[in-house]
N, C-alpha and C positions, 0 to 999 in steps of 0.2 A: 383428539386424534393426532399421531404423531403425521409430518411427510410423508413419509413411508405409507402408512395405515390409510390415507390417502387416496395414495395411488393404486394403492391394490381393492378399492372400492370404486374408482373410478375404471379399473383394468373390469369389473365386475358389469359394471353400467353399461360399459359401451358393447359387451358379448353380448349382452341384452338388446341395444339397439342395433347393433349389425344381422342378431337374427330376425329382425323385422318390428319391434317394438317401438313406437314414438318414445323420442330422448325426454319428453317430459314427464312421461307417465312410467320409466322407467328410474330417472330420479325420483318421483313422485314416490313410487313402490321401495325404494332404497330407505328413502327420508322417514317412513314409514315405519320399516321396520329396523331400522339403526338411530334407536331412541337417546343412544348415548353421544350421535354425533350433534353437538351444536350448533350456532347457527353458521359460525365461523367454519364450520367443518362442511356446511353443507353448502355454501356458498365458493367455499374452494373447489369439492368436488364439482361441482358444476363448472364451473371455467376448465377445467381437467378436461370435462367431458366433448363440452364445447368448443374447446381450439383444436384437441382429436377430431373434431366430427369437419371442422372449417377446414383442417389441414390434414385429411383422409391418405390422400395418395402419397404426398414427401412423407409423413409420420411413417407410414407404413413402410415406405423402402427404408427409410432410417432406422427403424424398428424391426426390420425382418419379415414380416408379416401384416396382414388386415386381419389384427385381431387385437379383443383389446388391450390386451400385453404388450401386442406390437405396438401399436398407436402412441401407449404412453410412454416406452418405452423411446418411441420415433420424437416424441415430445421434449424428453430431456436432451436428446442427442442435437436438439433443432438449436435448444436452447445454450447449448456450448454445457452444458452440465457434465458432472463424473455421473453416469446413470450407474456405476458399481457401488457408488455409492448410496445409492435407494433400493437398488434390488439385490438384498443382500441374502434374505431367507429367514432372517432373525423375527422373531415377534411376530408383527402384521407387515411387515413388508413383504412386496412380490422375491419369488424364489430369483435366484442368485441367475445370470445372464449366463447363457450356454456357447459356445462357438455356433452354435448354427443359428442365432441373431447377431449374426455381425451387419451392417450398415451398406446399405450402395446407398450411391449418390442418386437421387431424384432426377430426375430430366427431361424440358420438353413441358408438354401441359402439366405432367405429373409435380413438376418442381413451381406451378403456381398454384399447383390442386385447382386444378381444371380439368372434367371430362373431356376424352379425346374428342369425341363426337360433334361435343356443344365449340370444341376452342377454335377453327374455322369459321363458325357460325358470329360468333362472339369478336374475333378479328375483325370480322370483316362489317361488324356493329360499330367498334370500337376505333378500326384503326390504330394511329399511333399510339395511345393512348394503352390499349390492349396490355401488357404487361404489368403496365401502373396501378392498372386498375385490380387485375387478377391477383396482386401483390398486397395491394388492399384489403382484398374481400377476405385473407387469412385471418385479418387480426379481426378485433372484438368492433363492432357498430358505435360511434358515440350514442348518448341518449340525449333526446331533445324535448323539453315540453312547450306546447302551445298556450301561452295565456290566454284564459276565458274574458278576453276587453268586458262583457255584460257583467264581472263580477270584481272585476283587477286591471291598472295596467302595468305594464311591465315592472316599472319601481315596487310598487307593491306585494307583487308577485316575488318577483327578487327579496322581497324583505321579509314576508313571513317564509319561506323556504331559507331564509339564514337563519331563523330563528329554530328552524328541525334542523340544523348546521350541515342544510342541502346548498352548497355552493351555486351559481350557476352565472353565465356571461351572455350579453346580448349575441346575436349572428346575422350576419350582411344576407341567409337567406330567406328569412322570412322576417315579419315584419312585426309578428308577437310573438317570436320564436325564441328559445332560451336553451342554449348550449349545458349539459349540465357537469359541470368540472369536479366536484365532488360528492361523496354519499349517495350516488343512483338508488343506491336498493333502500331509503329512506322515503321514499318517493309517496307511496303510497299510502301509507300510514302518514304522512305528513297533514295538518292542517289545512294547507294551499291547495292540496289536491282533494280531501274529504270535505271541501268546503267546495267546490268545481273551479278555483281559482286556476286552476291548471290542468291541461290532461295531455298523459303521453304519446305524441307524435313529430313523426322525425320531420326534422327542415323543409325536405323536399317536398313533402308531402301535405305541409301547410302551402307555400310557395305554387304548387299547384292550384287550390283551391282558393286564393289571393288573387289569381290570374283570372278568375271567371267573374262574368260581368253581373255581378248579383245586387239588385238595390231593392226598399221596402216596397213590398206589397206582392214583390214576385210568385207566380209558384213554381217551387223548383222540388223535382224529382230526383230521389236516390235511388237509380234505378238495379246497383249493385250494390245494396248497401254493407254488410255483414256486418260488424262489429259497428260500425257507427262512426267511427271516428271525422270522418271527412262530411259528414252529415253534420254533427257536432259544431265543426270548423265553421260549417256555411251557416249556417243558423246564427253562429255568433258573429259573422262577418256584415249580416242584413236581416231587418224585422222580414223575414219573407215564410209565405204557407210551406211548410217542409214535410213533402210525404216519402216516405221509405220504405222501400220492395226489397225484398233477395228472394231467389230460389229456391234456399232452403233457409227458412225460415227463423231455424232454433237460432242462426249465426246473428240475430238478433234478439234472444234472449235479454241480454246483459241491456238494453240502450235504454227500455222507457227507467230505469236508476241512473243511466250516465246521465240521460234528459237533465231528469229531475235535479242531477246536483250540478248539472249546468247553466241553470233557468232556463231551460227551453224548450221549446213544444214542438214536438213529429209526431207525425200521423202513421202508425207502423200497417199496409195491405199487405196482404196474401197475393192478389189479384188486382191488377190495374183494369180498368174499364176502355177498349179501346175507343170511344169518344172523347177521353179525357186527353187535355193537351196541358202543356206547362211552357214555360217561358224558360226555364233551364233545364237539361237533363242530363243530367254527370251517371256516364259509362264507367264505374273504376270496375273491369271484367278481369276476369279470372283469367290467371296468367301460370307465365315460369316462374315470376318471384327472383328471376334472377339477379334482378336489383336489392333484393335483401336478406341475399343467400348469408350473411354474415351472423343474421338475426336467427334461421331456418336452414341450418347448414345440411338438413339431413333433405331437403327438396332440393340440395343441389346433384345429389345422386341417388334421389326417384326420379327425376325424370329424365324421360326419355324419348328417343324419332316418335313415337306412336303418338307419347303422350301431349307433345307438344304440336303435331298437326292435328290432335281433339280440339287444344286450347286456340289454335287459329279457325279453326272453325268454327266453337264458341263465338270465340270476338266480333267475326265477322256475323256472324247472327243476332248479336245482341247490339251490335252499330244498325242493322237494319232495322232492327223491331224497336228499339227506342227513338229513331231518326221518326219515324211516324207519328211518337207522342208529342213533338217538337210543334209549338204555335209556328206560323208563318215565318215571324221575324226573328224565333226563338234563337236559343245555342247549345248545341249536342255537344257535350263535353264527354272526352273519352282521356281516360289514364292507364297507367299499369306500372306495377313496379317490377322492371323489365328494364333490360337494357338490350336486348335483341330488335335488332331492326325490324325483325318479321313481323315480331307483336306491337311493332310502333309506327315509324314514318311508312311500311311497307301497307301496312294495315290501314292505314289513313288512306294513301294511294288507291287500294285498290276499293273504297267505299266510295270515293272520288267517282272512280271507275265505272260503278255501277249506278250510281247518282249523280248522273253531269250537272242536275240541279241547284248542289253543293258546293262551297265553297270553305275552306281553311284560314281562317282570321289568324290563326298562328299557335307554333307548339314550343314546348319546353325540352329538355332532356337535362337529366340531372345523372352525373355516375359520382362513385366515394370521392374520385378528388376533388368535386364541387366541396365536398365537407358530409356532406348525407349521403341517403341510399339513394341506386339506383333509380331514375322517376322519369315515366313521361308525362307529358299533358298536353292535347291537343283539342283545340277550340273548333265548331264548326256550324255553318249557317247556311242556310237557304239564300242564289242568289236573287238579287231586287229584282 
């Protein structure tokens, strides 16, 4: 596929996701039925579609429009590019640029693609910092893998992942954490990772679960687990009993295979038994994400006032009802990958609040210019 041919596939993509279509299942359905685009082609449109979706609202004034002509068009113009030069009309490039797409300048939340709504909220998270960060979250997420220590350590890791000519460098924030500088999309198909020497998760998010006091024999509960990953992490951190809950079920599907090419054993319930108590019990609840809007750019404009006082309600329910599965001397450990105060230290505060019995050993917060995503972590115990 030429540039041009490109663009006018990725203009096609994103009409599909602005009319309500998840961006993966709409490349999915492209990829599908455009047998001639390669791998190379499909991997380009995806970054097309993906910086359009991170940088919605500046593309859009750039572009003329919230569509996706506009977008990518808002895309070239970001990028200091001649866009007459790609939308010429010829072949498979998008039709030639009209006078009524001419460019304003962005401004305000818009020129950091920030919802108006969330950028007060989000300030007053962030503080100084606020710009820096929102400045951030346009561009692409680094990728970071966690070495499985039970199968690899770091050298090793490193060295069969050169040998699939997967680059990658140590990082000051995790501790079998691995920055990966070239070949990403090697990753998987790679040996290191088919083998469980590796699996992918960002800095912060190891760093979190590095923080919790986990040593053998523990039982420790994933009491939000979905996909596994930070189950994976504790497991490989300490010989400890690992059971794993979610609400909906299917979002672990995928884990008794990650287990297994992990070496490691969880116990996947439906139903926890209120008599059962555990000595750890890690809350990572359902959030805004907006610590990893970078990765999920199109959850940064689903949500919304409604939806986001559902997910504090959540939280705060599922701090309560897991704080009872907590031994005496245990540790309720709650996360979110969130950078909003509300779903963090505010959220801590007020379980405080309602459990004077408790106490806070201490939290985390992680935003991009740590180097990761967005991340909290807060420890919490019963006091003596």
């Amino acid at each position: 596929m030429t540039p041009q041919a490109r663009l006018s596939a990725a203009i096609e993509i994103l009409d599909r996701v602005l009319s309500g279509t998840p961006a993966e299942l709409a490349l999915t359905n492209w990829g599908r039925a455009s047998r001639f685009a390669g791998s190379g082609d499909r991997h380009a449109v995806r970054d097309l579609v993906f910086d359009a979706l991170r940088c919605k609202r500046s593309y859009a004034a750039l572009g003329g429009a919230e569509t996706g002509r506009g977008l990518v068009l808002g895309g070239l113009r970001d990028k200091g590019l001649k866009a007459e030069d790609y939308f010429t009309g010829e072949g498979h490039a998008p039709a030639a640029i009209s006078a009524k797409e001419a460019a304003t300048t962005p401004q305000d939340a818009a020129a950091l693609d920030c919802p108006d709504w969330l950028a007060s909220r989000l300030r007053g998270s962030l503080g100084a910092d606020f710009t820096a960060v929102m400045q951030a979250m346009r561009l692409r997420a680094p990728v970071f893998l966690r070495v499985n220590r039970i199968k690899a350590d770091l050298a090793q890791a490193q060295s069969a992942l050169a040998a699939d000519g997967i680059a990658t460098e140590l990082t000051d924030l995790a501790k079998f954490g691995l920055l990966v500088t070239e070949n990403a999309r090697k990753i998987q198909n790679s040996a290191a990772y088919l083998q469980g020497m590796v699996e992918l998760q960002d800095a912060a998010s190891q760093a979190i679960i590095e923080a919790l006091p986990l040593s053998e024999g523990q039982r420790v509960l994933d009491y939000c687990c979905g996909g596994g990953g930070k189950a994976l992490a504790m497991a490989a951190q300490a010989k400890i009993e690992l059971v794993c809950h979610d609400a909906d079920p299917r979002r672990m599907r995928d884990l008794p295979l990650r287990a297994k090419r992990a070496g490691v054993a969880v116990k996947i319930v439906e139903n926890i038994p209120k008599s059962t108590v555990y000595d750890v019990v890690l809350t990572d609840v359902p959030c805004s994400g907006s610590g990893s809007w970078r990765r999920d750019p199109q959850g940064k404009w689903a949500l919304t006032p409604a939806k986001l006082a559902e997910l504090l309600h959540i939280q705060a329910e599922i701090l309560d009802r897991a704080a009872a599965l907590v031994i005496k001397t245990g540790t309720l450990a709650y996360a979110t990958c969130s950078m909003l105060q509300d779903e963090n230290e505010a959220q801590i505060d007020a379980f405080l609040a309602r459990h004077p019995d408790w106490i806070c050993l201490g939290s985390q917060r992680f935003t991009p210019l740590t180097g990761a995503d967005g991340f909290f972590g807060a420890r919490l115990t019963r006091k003596c």
